[in-house]
N, C-alpha and C positions, 0 to 999 in steps of 0.2 A: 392281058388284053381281052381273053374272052370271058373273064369273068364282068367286066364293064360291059360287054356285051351283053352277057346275063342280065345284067341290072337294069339294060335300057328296054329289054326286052321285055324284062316284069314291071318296069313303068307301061311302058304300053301296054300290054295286057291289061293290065289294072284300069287304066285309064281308057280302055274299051268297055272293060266289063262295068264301069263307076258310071260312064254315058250309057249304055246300058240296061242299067239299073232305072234310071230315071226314063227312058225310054217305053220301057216294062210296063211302067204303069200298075206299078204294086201286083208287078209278076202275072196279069192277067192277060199279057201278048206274048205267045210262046217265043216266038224267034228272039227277042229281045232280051227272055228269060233266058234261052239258052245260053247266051255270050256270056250275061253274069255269071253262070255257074264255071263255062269253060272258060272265058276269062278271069274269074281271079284261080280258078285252080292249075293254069299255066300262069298266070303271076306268082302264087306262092311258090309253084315248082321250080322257075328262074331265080327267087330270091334264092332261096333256100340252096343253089347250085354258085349264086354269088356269097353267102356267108362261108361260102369253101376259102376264100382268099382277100374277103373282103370285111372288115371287123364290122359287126353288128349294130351298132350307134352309128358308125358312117354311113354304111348300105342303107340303114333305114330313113336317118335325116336327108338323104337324096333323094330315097324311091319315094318319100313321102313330098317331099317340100315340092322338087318336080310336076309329083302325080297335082299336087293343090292348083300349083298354077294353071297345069294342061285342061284340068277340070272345070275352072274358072274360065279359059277362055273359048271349051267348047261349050261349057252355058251359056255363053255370052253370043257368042255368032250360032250356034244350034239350037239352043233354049230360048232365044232374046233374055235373056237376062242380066240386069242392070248390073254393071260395075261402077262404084261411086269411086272417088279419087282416095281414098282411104282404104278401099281394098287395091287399089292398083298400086300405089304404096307399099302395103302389104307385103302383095306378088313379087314387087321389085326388091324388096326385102328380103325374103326367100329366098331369090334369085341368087341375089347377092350373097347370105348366108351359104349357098351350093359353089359358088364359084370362088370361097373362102375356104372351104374345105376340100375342094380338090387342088385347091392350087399352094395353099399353103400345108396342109395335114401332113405330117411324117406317117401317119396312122394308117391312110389307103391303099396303100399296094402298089404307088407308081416305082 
């Protein structure tokens, strides 16, 4: 259980440091700067504490597919920016793809 913890933990961190980033404004606002550095280097540190128990294709196709969507809908309410029906599509795809493999995968660790 607390390696899924790990994992959710280095989604959000990620997805701190990824908002962020964009935030930053190509690293030129210090505070903003900061989070991306310490946000993804407590994302890596969580993944990296989830590949203890969690196989590496699995852990990543979630931290990533997740992190895409999270991404997505804080540029969308934070950023304004547009989502066409082809990326929400997409997302719901993704989605879909993440709750395929935790729910059917022998591979995860449940």
């Amino acid at each position: 259980m607390k390696n899924w913890l790990f994992l959710g933990a280095a989604i959000i961190t990620e997805v701190i440091a990824t908002s962020s980033l964009k935030a930053s404004d190509g690293f030129t606002k210090v505070w903003p700067s900061v989070l991306v550095v310490v946000g993804y280097g407590l994302s890596f540190y969580f993944l990296a504490l989830t590949l203890k128990a969690i196989p590496v294709g699995i852990a990543y196709a979630i931290w990533a597919g997740l992190g895409i969507v999270l991404i997505s809908l804080i540029g969308w309410v934070v950023f304004d920016q547009k989502l066409d029906m082809a990326s929400v599509l997409g997302m719901c795809l993704i989605i879909s793809g993440v709750l395929v493999i935790n729910v059917f995968s022998k591979t995860t660790g449940h």
